[in-house]
C-alpha positions as CSV (number, residue, x, y, z in Angstrom):
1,X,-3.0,34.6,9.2
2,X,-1.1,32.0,11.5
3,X,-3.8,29.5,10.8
4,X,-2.9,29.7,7.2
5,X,1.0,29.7,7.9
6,X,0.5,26.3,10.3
7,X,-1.0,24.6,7.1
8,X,1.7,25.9,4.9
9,X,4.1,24.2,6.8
10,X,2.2,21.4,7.5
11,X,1.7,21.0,3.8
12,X,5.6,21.2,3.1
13,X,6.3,18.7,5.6
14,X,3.8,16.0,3.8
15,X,6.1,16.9,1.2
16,X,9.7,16.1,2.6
17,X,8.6,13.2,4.3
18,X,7.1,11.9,0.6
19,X,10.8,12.8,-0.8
20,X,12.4,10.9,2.1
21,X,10.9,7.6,2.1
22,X,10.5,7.6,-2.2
23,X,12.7,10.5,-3.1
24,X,10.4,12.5,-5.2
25,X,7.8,15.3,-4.0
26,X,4.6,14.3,-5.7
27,X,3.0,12.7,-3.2
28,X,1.9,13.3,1.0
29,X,2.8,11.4,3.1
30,X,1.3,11.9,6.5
31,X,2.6,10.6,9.7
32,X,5.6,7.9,10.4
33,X,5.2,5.3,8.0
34,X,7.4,2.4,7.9
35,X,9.5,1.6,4.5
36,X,11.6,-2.2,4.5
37,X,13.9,-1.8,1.3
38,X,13.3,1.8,-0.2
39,X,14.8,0.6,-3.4
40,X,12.2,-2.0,-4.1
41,X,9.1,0.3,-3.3
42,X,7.7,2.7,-6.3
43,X,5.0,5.0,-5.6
44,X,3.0,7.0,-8.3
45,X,2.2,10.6,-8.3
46,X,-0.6,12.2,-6.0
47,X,-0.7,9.6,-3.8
48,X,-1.8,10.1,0.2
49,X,-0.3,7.7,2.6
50,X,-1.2,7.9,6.4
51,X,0.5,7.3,9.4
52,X,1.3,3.7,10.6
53,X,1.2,2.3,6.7
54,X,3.6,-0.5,6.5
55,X,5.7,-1.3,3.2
56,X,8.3,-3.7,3.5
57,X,9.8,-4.0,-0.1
58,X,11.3,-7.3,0.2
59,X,10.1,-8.6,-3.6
60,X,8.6,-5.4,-5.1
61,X,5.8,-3.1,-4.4
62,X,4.5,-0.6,-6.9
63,X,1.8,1.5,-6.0
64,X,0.0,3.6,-8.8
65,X,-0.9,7.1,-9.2
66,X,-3.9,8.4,-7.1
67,X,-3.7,6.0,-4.8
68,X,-4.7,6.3,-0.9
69,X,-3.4,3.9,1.9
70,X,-5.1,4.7,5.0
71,X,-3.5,4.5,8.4
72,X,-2.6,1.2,9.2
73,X,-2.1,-0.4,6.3
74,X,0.3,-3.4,5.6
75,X,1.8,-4.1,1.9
76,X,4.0,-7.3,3.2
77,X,5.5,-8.7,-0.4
78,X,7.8,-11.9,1.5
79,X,6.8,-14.3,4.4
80,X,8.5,-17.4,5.8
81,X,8.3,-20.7,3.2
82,X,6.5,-22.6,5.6
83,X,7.4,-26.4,4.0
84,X,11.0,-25.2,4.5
85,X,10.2,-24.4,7.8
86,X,9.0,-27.9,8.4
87,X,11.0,-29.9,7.0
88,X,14.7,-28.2,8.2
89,X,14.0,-26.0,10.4
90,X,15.4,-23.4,8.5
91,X,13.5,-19.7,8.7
92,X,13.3,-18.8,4.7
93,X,11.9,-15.6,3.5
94,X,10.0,-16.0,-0.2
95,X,8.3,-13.1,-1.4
96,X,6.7,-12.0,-4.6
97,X,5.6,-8.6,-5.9
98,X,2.5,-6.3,-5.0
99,X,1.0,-4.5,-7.6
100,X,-2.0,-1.7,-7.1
101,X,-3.2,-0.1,-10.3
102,X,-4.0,3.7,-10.4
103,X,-6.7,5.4,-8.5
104,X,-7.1,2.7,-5.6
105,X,-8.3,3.3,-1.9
106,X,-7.3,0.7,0.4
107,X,-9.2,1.1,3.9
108,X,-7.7,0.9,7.0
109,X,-5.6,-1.3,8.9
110,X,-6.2,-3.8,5.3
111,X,-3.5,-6.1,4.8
112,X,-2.2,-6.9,1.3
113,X,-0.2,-10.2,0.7
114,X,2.5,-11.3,-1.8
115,X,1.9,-11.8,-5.0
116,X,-1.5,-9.4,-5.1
117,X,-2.3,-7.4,-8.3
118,X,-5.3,-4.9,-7.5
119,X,-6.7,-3.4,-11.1
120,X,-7.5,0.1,-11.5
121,X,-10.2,1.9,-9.0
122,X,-10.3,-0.6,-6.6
123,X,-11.7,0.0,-3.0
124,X,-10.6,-2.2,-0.5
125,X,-12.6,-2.5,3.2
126,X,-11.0,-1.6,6.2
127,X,-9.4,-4.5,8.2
128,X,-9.8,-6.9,4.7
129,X,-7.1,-9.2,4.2
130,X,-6.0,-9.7,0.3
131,X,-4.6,-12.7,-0.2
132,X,-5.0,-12.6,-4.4
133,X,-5.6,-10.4,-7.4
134,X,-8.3,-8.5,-8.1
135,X,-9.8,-6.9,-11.5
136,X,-10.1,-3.2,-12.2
137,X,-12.9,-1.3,-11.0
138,X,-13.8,-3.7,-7.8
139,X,-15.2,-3.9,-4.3
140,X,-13.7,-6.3,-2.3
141,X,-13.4,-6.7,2.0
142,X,-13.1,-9.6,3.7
143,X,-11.2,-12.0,5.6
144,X,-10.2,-13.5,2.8
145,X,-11.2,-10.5,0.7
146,X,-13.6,-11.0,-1.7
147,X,-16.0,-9.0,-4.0
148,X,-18.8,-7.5,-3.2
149,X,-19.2,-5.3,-6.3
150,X,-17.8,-4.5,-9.3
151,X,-18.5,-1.3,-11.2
152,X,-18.0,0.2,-14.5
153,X,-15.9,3.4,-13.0
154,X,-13.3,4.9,-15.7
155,X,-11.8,7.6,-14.0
């Protein structure tokens, strides 16, 4: 009986951390995560995000429905414009959106970089770095990520 209690609660608090950080209940979130600017980050129904993930919001993110970040994971949408850097000295942010489509896994500890859109289904290796877009219904890992499959999944 207090087995079942414990993963009540447990269960609730997946909830209210989900309707913290993106102020709806539909999906778990569960650990600490880190969220930049809440107000550019939308996530989809049913979606499971572990502890550690990393959004920072800067330029956009929207994550799909059904979609699973594993602990670790970094969504960074702005970096510093390194010819500005260069030539003044000046430290400017640019950024551009992230986009994952519905239904996508991305592995742990997997960093996605500004300006990515992953298609439906996609299934991203742990530790892979995404530095572009990638169709629906693909494979990828790497460092840079690349494919290694592509499938004909319509979920």
């Amino acid at each position: 009986m207090l087995r079942h209690i414990r993963g009540y609660y447990r269960h609730v608090l997946k909830r209210l951390r989900s309707f913290y950080h993106f102020r709806h209940f539909d999906s778990f979130v569960h650990g600490p995560i880190q969220v930049g600017y809440r107000e550019n980050i939308r996530v989809g129904a049913n979606c499971s995000i572990n502890r550690g993930v990393i959004l920072q919001g800067h330029s956009g993110i929207d994550v799909g429905n059904n979609v699973v970040l594993s602990p670790n994971v970094m969504l960074l949408d702005a970096g510093l414009d390194f010819d500005e850097l260069r030539s003044t000295g000046r430290r400017l942010h640019v950024g551009k959106p992230i986009r994952l489509g519905d239904g996508c896994w991305i592995g742990a500890a997997a960093v996605i970089l500004p300006g990515v859109t992953l298609g439906r289904n996609v299934l991203v290796g742990a530790g892979s770095i995404v530095t572009r877009s990638f169709p629906d219904n693909s494979v990828i890992a790497g460092n840079p990520a690349r494919i290694l499959e592509r499938g004909s999944r319509d979920d």
